[in-house]
Each structure stands twice: as C-alpha cells, then as structure tokens.
N, C-alpha and C positions, 0 to 999 in steps of 0.2 A: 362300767364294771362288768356288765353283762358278755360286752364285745370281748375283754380282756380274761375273765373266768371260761367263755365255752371255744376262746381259740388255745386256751393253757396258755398262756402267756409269761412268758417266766422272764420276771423283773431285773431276776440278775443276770442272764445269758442272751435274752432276745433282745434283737435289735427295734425298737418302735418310731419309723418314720412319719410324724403326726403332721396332715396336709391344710387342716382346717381350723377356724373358730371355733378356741375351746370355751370361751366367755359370750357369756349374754343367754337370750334365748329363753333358759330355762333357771331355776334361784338357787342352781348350784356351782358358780363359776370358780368362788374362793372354794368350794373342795375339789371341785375336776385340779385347780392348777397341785392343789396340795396332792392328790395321787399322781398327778405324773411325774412328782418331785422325786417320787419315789422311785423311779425306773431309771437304772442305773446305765444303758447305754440309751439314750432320748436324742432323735433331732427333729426341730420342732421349723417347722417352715409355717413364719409371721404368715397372718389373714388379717384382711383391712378390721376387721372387729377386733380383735389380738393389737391390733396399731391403736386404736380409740382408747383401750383400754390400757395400754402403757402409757398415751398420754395422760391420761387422767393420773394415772400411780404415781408421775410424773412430776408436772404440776396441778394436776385439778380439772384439768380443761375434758369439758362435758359439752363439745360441740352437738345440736341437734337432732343429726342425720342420725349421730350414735344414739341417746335419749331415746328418740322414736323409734329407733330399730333393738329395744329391750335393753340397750344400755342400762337402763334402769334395773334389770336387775341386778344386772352386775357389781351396781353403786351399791344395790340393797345387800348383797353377799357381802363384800368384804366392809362393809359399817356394821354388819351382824358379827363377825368375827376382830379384825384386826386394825379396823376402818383402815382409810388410805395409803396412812404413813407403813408400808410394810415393803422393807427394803430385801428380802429373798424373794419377793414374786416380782419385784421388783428389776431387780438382780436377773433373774429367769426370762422373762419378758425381754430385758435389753440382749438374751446370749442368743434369741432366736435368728433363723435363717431367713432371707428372701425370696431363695432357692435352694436345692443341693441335689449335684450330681453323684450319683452313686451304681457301681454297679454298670457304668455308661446309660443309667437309666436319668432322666430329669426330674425332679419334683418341683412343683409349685403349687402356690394356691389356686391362685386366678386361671393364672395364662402367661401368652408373652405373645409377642408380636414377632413372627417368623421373621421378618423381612430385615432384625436386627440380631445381633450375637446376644448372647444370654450377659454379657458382662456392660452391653449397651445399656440392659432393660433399665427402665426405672422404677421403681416401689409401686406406683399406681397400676402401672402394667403390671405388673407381676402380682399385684396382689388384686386386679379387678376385671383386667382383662380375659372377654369371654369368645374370643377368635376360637380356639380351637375347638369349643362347641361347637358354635354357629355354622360354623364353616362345614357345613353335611359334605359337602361332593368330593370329599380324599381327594382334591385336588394342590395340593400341598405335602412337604415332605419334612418328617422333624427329623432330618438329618441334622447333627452327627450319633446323634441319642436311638438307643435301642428302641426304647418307650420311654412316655411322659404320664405322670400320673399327675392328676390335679382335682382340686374339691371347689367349694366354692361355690358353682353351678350345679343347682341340684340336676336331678336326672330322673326324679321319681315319678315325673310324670308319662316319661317313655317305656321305665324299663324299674321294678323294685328292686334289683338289683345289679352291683359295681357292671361295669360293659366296656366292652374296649372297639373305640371305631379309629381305623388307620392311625395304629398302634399307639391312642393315647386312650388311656385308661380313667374314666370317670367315676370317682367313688363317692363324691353325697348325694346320699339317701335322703336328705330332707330331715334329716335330724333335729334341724331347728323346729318343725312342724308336726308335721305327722304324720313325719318318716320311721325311717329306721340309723343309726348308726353303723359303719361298717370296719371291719380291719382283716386285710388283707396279706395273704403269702404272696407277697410277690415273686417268690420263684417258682412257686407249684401254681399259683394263682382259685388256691381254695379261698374260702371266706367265709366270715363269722358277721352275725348282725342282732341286734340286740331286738327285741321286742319293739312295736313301736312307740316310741316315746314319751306321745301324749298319752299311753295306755298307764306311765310309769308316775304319772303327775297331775291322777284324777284329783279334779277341783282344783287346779293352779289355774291362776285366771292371766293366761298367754296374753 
C-alpha cells in the first residue's frame, strides 16, 4: 500500500507490471491478492511461491519446500477469511503470466537461460533461474529485448535500491525480510519503496 499511495498510482489509468511473490512471507497474502484485484489494467508475472500457492487453491497440495518457506502463512490467511475453496483468486492465480514482453522490454521472475528463446523456456527456468544475476562479467547479451526486469533474487545485500547491470534491471529489495518493496517507472526509471517491512509487522513472528 505504501509503494502504491507515494508513487500515486492510479488504479484506473496506470499500468502495474507485478514481477514477484505476492503470497507467503508475511500473514497478509489473502489481502495483498484482494487489492491487486482492484487494479484495473494488472499483468501479473507467476513466481514459484504464486505456483505453490495456486496449487494448493487447487487441490490442496502443501508440498514442504512451500510450508517451510512461510507457506504457512499463506494457508493461515485465506482459512482466516474465505479458507481454500475461493474460486476468484482462484480464477486470478490461473490468468497469470510466465513472462511478458512489453515495450520490447522482457519481464520475468526468476530468469531464463540466454542460450534458449523465451518460448523454449520452461516454468522452473523462468520462475528460479538466477543466470542473469550470477553472471557479474556482462559478458552476455539479452538481445532482442531493450531490458529485462526480474525479482526473485534479492539484491539487498549489494545495493538498497532497484540497479541495473548490462541492461537487466534487479528490483527485490528483500521484501520478504527486512527489505523494503519497490515499484518502479520504467520509463523515467524513478522509484517508490515502502518502509522496511519488518518495521510494518512489529511482533509478527517471521
């Protein structure tokens, strides 16, 4: 809300390209997805926690990895409100992207793996792959694409704020911890960030 209130963000006009896991984390998952429902032009690019948690909405299935990585609150959100059976987030969850070019710019969660086309990738790549981090020495080219924006891999520990090395643009803040969230102009490339997180949920026991 904070990111969304100090960039103006105007619900019925702006465009909001959302690159990350908006569930888990922190024990507001079933309100985060109920305000983005609100935003009338939304393209939502899937993040492997956004995958675990449509399973679940799903059929039920609460694999581990997800569980220990705050899955659990996520169960705990929407059994406080609507429990499982809630076929609009439901709904939401299945309308999301893997990718989306826009702009000639790329969005993803993860990553991808240069060495294939973007219509090659598959779901694990593109929603885990951290190549284009790793890969310090710009020794690679994300041709055909202007820039590549992707989350996923925080960055908090290099830099507190979004940074762009050989034109791909890194924007989590560590929002799950105790970061900050970010939302950005990508064509002016100003940005907005919210307070840090954990300052927003004294006594939530992460």
């Amino acid at each position: 809300m904070q990111c969304l209130e100090r960039s103006k963000f105007d619900y019925e006009n702006d465009e909001l390209i959302c690159l990350w896991d908006v569930v888990d984390w922190w024990p507001d998952s079933f309100e985060v997805v109920e305000e983005l429902l609100k935003i009338k032009n939304l393209i939502y690019i899937s993040g492997n926690h956004d995958e675990w948690c449509r399973q679940w909405l799903t059929d039920g299935s609460m694999p581990q990895i997800w569980t220990t990585q705050w899955g659990d609150k996520t169960i705990s959100s929407y059994l406080a409100h609507w429990g499982r059976k809630n076929k609009k987030h439901l709904d939401f969850f299945n309308s999301w992207l893997l990718y989306c070019i826009h702009k000639n710019r790329l969005f993803v969660h993860g990553g991808l793996d240069l060495r294939k086309d973007i219509e090659k990738q598959t779901r694990k790549e593109l929603e885990w792959n951290r190549e284009l981090y790793y890969n310090r020495n710009n020794d690679f080219s994300i041709e055909p694409y202007k820039e590549i924006y992707v989350g996923h891999t925080s960055t908090w520990n290099i830099s507190k704020f979004p940074f762009e090395r050989n034109k791909v643009w890194f924007l989590d803040q560590w929002g799950g911890w105790e970061g900050k969230l970010t939302i950005m102009d990508i064509d002016t490339k100003e940005y907005w960030q919210s307070d840090k997180v954990q300052n927003l949920y004294i006594g939530f026991n992460h």
